[in-house]
TORTORLO-471926 format. One record per residue: x, y, z of N, C-alpha, C, O in turn; residue in three letters. Coordinates in steps of 0.05 Angstrom, whole numbers, plus 5000, padded with zeros to 4 digits. Layout:
BEGIN
XYZXYZXYZXYZALA/...
This chain:
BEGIN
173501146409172901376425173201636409175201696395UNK/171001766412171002086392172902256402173302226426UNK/174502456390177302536401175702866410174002946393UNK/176002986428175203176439174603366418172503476413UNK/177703396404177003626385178903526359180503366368UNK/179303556334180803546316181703816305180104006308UNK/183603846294184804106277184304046247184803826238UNK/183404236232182804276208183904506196183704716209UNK/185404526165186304686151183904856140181904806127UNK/185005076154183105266139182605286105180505296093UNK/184405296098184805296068183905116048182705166027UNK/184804836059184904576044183304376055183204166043UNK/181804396080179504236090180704026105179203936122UNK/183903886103184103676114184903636142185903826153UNK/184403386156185303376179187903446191190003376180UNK/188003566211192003556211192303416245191203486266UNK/194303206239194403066274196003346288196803556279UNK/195803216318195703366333198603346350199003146365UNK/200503556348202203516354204003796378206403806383UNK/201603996388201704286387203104276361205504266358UNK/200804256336201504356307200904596307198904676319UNK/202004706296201505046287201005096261200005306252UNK/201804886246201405006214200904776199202004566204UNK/199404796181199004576159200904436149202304536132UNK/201304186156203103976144203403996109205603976099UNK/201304026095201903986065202604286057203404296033UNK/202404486068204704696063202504966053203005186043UNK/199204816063198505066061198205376080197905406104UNK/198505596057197905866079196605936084195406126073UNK/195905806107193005846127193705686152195405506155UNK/191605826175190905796199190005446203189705286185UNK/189905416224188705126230186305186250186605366267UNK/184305056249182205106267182204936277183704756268UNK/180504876305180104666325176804666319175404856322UNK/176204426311173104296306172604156341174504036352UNK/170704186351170504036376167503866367165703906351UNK/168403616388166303436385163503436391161803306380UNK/163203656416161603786434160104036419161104256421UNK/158404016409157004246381155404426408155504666405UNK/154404376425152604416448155104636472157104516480UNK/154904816478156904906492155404806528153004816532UNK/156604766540156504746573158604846586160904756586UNK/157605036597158805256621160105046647158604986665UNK/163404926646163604796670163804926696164405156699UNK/163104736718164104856745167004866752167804736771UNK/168704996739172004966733172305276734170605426725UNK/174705346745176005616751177205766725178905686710UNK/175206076725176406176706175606136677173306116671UNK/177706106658176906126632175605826623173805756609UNK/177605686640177405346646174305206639174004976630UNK/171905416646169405346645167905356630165505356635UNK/169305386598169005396571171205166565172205176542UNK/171905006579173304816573172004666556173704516545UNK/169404616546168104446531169304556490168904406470UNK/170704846489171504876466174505086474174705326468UNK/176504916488178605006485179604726491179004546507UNK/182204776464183504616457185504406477187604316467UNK/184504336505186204166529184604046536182304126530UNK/184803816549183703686567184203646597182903486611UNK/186503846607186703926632185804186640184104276624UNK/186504336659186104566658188304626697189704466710UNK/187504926704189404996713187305206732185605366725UNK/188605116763187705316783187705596792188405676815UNK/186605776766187005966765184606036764182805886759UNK/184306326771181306366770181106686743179106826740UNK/183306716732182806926709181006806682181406586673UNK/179306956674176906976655175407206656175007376674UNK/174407166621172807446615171207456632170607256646UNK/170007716635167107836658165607976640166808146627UNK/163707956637161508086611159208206636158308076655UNK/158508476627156708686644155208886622156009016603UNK/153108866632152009136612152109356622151409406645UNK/152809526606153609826615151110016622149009976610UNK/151010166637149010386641149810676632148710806614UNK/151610736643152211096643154311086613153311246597UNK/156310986602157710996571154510916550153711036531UNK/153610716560151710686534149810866539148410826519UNK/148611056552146411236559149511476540149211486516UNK/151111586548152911696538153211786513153612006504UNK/153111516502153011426469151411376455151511306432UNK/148811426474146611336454145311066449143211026437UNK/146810886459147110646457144610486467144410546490UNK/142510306460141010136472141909916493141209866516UNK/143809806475144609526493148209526486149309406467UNK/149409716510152809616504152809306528151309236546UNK/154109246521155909016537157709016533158509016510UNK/159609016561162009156556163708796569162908676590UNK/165508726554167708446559170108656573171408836561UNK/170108586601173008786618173608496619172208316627UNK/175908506609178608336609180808406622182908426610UNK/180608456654182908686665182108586693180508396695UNK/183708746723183308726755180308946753179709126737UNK/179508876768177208996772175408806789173408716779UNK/176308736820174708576830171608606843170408436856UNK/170808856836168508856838167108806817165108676823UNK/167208836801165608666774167108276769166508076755UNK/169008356790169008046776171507896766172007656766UNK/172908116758174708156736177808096760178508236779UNK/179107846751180707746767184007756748185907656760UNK/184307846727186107826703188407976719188708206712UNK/190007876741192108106752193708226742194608436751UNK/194708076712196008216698194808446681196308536663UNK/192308546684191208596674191108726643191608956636UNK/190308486628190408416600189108136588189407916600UNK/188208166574187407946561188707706554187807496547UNK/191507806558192607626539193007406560194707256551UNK/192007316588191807166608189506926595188706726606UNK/189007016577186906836568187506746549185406646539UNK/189606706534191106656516193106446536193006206535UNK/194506566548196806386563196206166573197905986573UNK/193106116585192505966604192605666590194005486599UNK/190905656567190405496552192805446534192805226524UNK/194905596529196705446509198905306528199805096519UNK/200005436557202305256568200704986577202104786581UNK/196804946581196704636581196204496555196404256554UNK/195604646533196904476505198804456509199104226516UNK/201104576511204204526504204804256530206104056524UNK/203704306557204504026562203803736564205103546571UNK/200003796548199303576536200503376518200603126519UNK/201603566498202203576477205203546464205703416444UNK/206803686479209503746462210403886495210504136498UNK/211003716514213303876536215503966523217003866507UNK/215304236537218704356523218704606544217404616565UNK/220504816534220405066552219305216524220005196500UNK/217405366538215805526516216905716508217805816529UNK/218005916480218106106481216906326470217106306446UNK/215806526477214806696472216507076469218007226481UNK/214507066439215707406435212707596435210407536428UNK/213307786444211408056456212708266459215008336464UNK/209708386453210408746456210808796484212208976493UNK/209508636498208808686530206308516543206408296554UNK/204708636540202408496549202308186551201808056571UNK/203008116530202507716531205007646539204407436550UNK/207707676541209907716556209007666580209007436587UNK/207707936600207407946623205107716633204707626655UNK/203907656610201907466620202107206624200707076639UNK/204607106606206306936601208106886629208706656636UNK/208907076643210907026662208907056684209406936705UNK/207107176682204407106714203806826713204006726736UNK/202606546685202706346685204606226693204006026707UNK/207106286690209806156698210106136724210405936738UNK/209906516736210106466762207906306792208406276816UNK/204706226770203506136792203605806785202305656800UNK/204805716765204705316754207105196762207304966771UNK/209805446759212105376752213105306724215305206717UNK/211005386707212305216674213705446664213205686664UNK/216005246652217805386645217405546617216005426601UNK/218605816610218205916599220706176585222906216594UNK/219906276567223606416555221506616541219806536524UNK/221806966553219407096534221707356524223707456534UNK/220307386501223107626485220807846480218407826477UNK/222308016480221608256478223208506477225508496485UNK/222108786466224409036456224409046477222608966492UNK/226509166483227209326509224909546518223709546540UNK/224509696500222409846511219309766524217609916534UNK/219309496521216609346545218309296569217209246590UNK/220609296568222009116599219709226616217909066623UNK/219609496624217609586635214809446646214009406669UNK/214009426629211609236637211409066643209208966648UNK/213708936646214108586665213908606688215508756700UNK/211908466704211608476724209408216731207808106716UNK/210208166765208507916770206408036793206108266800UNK/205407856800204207846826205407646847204807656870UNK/207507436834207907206846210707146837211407086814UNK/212107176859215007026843215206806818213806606812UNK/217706926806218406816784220606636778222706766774UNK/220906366776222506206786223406116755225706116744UNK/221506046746222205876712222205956698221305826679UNK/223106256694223006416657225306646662225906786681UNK/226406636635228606786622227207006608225106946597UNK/227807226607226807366594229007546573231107626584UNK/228907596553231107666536229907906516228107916499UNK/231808116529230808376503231508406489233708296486UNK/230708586466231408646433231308816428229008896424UNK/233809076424234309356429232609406387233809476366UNK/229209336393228909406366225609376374225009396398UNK/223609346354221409426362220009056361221808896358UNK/217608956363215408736367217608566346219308396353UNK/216808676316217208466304220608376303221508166297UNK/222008616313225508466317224608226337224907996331UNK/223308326366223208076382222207796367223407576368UNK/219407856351218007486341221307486322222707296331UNK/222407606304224907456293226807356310227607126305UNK/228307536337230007306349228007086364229106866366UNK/226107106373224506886390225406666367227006496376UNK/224706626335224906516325227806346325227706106322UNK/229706456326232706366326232806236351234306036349UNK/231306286387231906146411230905836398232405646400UNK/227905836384226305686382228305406358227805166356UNK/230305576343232305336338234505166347236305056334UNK/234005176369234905036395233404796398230904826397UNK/234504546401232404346405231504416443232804506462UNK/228904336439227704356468226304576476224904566496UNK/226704796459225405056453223004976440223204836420UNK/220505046449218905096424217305356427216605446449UNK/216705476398215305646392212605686402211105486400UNK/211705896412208105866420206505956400204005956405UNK/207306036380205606096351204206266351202606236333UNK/203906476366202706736359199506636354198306486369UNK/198806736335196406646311195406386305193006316310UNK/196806256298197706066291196205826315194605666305UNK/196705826338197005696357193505716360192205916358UNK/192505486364189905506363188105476394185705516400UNK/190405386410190205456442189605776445187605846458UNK/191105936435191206266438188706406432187306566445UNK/188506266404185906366393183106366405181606556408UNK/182606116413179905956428181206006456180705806469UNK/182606156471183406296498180306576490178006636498UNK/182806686466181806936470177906926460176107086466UNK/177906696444174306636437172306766463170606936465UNK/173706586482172306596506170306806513168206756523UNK/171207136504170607426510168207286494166807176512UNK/167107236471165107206454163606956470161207026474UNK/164206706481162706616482161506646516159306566522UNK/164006836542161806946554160607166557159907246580UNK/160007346531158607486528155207436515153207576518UNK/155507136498153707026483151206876512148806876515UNK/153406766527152106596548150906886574148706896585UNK/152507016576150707226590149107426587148107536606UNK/148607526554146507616548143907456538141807556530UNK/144707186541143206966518142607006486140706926473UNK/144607116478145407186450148707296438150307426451UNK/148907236415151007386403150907726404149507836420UNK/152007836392151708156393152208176370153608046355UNK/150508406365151408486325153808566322155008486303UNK/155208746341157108876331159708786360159408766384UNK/161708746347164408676360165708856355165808896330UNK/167709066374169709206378172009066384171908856398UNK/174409166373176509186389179009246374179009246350UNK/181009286389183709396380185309206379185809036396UNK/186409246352188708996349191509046333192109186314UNK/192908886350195808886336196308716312196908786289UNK/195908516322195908266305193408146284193508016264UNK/191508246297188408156294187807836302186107686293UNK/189907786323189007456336186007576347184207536331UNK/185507686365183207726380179907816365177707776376UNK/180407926340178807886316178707516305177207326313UNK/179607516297179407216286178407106301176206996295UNK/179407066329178606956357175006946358173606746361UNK/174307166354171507246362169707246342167407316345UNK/171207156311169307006296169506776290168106746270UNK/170806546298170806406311170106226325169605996320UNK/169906366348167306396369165006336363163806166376UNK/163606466340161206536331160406366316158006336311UNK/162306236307161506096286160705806297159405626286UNK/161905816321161405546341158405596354156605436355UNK/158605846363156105956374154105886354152705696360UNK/153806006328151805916311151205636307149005536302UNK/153505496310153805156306151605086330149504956325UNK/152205206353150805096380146905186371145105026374UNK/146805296366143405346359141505536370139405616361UNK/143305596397142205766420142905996422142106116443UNK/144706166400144806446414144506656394145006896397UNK/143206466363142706636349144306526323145706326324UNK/143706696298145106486280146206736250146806666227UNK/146206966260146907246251150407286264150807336287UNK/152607266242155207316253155207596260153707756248UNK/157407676285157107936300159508046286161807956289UNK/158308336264159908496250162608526264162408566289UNK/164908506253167708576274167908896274167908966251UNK/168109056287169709366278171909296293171509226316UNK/174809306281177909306296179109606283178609746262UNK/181109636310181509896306184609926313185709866334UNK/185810036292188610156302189310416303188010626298UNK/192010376313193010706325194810866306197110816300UNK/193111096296194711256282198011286294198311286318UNK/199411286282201211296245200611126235199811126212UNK/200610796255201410526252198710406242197110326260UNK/197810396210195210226214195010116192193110136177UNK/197509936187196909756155194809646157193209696139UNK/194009506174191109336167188709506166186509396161UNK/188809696169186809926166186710046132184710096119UNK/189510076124190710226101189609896077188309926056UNK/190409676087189909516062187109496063185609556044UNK/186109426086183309296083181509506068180009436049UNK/181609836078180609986062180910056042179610246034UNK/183009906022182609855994182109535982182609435960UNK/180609396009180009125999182308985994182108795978UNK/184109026001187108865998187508596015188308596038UNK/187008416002188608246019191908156018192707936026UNK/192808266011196408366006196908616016195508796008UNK/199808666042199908986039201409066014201508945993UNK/201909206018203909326002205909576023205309806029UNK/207309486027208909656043210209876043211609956062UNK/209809996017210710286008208010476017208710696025UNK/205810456018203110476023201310436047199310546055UNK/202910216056201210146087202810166113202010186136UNK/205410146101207610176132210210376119212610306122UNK/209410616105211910696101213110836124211911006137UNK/215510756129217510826153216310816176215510976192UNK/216310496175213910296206216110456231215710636247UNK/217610336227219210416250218910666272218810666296UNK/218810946249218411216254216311196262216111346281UNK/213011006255211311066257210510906286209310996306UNK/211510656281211610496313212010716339210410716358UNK/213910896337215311006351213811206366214611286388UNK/210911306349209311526358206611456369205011616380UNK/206411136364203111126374203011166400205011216414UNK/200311146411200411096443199710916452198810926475UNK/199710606430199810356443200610226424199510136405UNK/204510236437205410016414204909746414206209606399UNK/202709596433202409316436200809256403200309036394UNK/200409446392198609486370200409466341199509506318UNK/202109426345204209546319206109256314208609216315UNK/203509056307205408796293205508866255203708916238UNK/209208836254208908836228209208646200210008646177UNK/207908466219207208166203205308006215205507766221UNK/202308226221200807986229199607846217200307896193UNK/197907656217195707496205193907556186192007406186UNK/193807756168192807856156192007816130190307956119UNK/193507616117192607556096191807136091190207026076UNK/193307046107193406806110190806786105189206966104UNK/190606526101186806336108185906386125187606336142UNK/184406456134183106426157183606746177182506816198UNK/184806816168186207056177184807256188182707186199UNK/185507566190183807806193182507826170180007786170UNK/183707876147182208006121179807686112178907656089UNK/179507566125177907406119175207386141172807356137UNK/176707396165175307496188172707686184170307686190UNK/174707876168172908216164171408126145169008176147UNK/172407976122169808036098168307816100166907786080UNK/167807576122165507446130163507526150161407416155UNK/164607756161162707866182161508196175160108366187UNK/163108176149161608546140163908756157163408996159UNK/165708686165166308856189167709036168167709036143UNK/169509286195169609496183173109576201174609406210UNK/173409796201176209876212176910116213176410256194UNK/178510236240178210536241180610506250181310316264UNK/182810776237184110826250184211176269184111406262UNK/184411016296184711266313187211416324189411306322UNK/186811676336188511866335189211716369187811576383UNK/193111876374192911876394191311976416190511846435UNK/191012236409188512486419185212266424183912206444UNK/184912236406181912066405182311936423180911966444UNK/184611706420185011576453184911586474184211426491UNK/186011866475186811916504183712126516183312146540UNK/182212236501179112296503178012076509176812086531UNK/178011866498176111656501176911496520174911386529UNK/178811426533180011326558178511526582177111406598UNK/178611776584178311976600175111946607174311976631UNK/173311886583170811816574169911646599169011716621UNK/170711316586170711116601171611116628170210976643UNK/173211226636174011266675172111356678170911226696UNK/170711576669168711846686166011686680164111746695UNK/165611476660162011356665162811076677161210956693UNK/164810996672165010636680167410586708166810406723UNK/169310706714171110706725173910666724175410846730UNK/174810406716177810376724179110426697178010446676UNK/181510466703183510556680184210426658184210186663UNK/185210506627184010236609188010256601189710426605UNK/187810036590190910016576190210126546188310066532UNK/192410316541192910456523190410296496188410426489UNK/190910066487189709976468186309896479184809896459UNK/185509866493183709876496182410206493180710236476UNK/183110386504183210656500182910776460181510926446UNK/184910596460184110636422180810506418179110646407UNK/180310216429177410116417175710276430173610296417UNK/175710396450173810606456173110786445170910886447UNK/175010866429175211096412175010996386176711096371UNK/173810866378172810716346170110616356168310586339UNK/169510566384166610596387165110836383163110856369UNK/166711096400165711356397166011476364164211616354UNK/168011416352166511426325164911316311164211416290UNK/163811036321162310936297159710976308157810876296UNK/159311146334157211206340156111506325154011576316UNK/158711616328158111936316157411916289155412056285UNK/158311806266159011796246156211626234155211706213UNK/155411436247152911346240154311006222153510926200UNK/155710916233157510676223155810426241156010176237UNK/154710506252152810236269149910386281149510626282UNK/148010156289145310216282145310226321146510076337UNK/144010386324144410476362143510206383144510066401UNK/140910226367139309986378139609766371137709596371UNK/142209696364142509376365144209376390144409576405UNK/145809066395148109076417150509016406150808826390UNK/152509186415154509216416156109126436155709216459UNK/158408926430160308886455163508926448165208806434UNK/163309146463165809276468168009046493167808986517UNK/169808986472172008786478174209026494175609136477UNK/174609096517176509196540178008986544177608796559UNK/180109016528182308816532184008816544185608636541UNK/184809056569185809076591185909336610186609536598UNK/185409366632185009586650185309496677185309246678UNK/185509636702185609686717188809656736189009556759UNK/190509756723193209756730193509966762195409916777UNK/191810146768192610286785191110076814192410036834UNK/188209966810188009776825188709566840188209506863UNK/190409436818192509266830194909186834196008966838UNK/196109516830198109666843197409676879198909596897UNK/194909806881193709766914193609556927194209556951UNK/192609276911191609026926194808886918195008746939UNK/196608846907199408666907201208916903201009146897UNK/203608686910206208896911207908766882209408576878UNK/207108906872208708796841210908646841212008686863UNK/212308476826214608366821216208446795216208296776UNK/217508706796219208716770220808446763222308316777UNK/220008396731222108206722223408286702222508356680UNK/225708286709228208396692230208226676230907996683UNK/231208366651232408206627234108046635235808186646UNK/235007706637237307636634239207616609241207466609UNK/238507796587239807886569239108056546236708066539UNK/240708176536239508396521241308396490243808406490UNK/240408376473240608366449240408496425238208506414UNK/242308596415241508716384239608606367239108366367UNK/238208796349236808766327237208606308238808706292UNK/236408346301237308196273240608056282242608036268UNK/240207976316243607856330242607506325240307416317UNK/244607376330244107136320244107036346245107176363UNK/242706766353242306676373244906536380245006416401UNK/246606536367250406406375251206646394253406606404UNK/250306826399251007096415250607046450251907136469UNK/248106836450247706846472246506486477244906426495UNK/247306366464247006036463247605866482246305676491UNK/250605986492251605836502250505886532249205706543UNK/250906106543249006286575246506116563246305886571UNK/245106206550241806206555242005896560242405916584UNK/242105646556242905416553244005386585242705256601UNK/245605466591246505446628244705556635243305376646UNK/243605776637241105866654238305756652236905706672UNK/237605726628235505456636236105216648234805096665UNK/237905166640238804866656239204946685238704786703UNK/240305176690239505186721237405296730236905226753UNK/235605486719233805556733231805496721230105476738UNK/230505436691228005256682228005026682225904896675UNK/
């Protein structure tokens, strides 16, 4: 019997079994891809993202109804000049469609990796975030019950919140910024019974976030030349070529990869700073001098990973220079214009980082960085927070522990260990 999908080393070509593996067994640095058996994509009758189940990495799926919504714009692309925008809202917005309560993308990410993880490797998941995949992480939890342990700085506690009680997750802060949290996540994750959800790595996450690309491909009946969006990490870049490359595999939506433009938020923009000297290495005197100070000023720190994927195989900087793409870094100001933009032609309110890719659209329109009359799909990777503030009564979820910068997981081993055992 043909196995649904296999994982392949980006780097080194070989097979890797399937174990929720995250990384290449013979020790190379690079990504793992998921090859599926199914070259032909079919749109299932299954809830949500679930209906691209023919190229995400499970064979179950989950009664949820969050997934991308792809719409063509009228009043921003008349705005901009634009022929053909199509805009991917990945956010609440139930009149277009748009069911993501947490509203964020990263619901499209979650959905698909807690049913790998219990295909695959049952455990209690743990996850580190700026916020966004955190919160999206504990909305999965709170509508399956799977258990779950998500870390994060203190400064996201904030954004935790459910729609639905939260019965099976710990949540643990890190009085430091993103990347303190992925380092202690890493120390919970040396706990037997813990496992890691792999960021990048995790090829459930990746082919979650594909999805934006492939239902944008299936509802315009083509790829799009040009791909937007704002990234921390650049999972959701990689994601969406990717995508494309499956898309081109399939035969039907065109066979031209869709240029990436990704965009980060001034101070914070190593991947902006290397790539525009062709670097695939940072150099950190040059690309993140005094991250911290600079973390501290953007206006979307979900944006400010300081170890993402960026040079690995398969990575961003490989992403970018197979698709021609390009990279802007924008101002807070630019942001907060271009957010203001988007309410007054399209409507609902965008999360901070999406607000940045808006504003790397509006430059690459001014600037003459893309050709008008092709299509463009602008990736809205999360909005409409004041909406469904109206339709649910939020659920703050708050720290069951809080933690120093670079603390060892013997600090809090022994608690965390009783409280899953009683409450995950």
């Amino acid at each position: 019997m043909i196995p649904k999908y296999t994982l392949r080393c980006v780097q080194g070509g070989e097979t890797v079994p399937e174990h929720y593996t995250l990384s290449c067994p013979d020790g190379h640095p690079s990504l793992l891809r998921a090859e599926y058996a199914t070259k032909q994509l079919t749109v299932r009758d299954l809830p949500g993202i679930f209906r691209f189940s023919d190229w995400l990495p499970v064979h179950g799926s989950l009664p949820v109804d969050a997934g991308p919504v792809t719409f063509h714009s009228e009043a921003l692309s008349r705005e901009l000049g634009l022929s053909s925008l199509v805009i991917g809202f990945n956010g609440y917005w139930p009149e277009r469609g748009g069911t993501i309560m947490t509203c964020s993308f990263k619901e499209l990410e979650a959905l698909p990796t807690v049913v790998r993880m219990q295909e695959q490797r049952p455990a209690t998941l743990v996850i580190a975030s700026a916020g966004n995949t955190a919160r999206a992480f504990l909305q999965v939890s709170a509508l399956t019950g799977i258990p779950v342990v998500v870390v994060v700085p203190e400064t996201a506690v904030s954004r935790l919140w459910t729609t639905a009680p939260v019965n099976n997750a710990v949540v643990i802060a890190v009085k430091g910024d993103y990347t303190d949290a992925i380092r202690f996540s890493k120390e919970v994750c040396s706990i037997p019974r813990f496992l890691e959800e792999g960021g990048a790595k995790n090829v459930a996450r990746r082919d979650g976030m594909g999805t934006v690309m492939l239902d944008a491909a299936v509802t315009i009946g083509h790829m799009p030349d040009y791909y937007f969006q704002a990234i921390g990490s650049g999972t959701g870049g990689i994601a969406a070529y990717e995508a494309a490359l499956r898309l081109i595999g399939d035969g039907r939506f065109g066979f031209a990869l869709p240029s990436l433009h990704l965009s980060q938020n001034l101070p914070f923009v190593p991947m902006v700073s290397a790539w525009n000297e062709q670097r695939r290495h940072f150099v950190p005197e040059t690309d993140m001098p005094d991250a911290k100070a600079a973390i501290s000023k953007v206006y979307s720190d979900v944006l400010t990973n300081r170890e993402p994927p960026y040079a690995i195989a398969g990575g961003v900087f490989d992403s970018l220079s197979a698709t021609n793409g390009q990279m802007y870094a924008v101002t807070n100001e630019e942001a907060k214009v271009a957010e203001k933009l988007f309410m007054e032609f399209e409507g609902p309110d965008l999360d901070p980082a999406a607000s940045v890719c808006v504003a790397s659209l509006i430059r690459a329109c001014e600037s003459g960085m893309i050709e008008k009359k092709k299509t463009v799909l602008l990736n809205i990777t999360g909005g409409g927070y004041q909406r469904v503030r109206e339709d649910f009564a939020l659920i703050a979820v708050r720290p069951s522990f809080t933690v120093e910068a670079g603390a060892s997981i013997e600090s809090i081993q022994k608690e965390l260990l009783e409280l899953v055992k009683t409450h995950v």
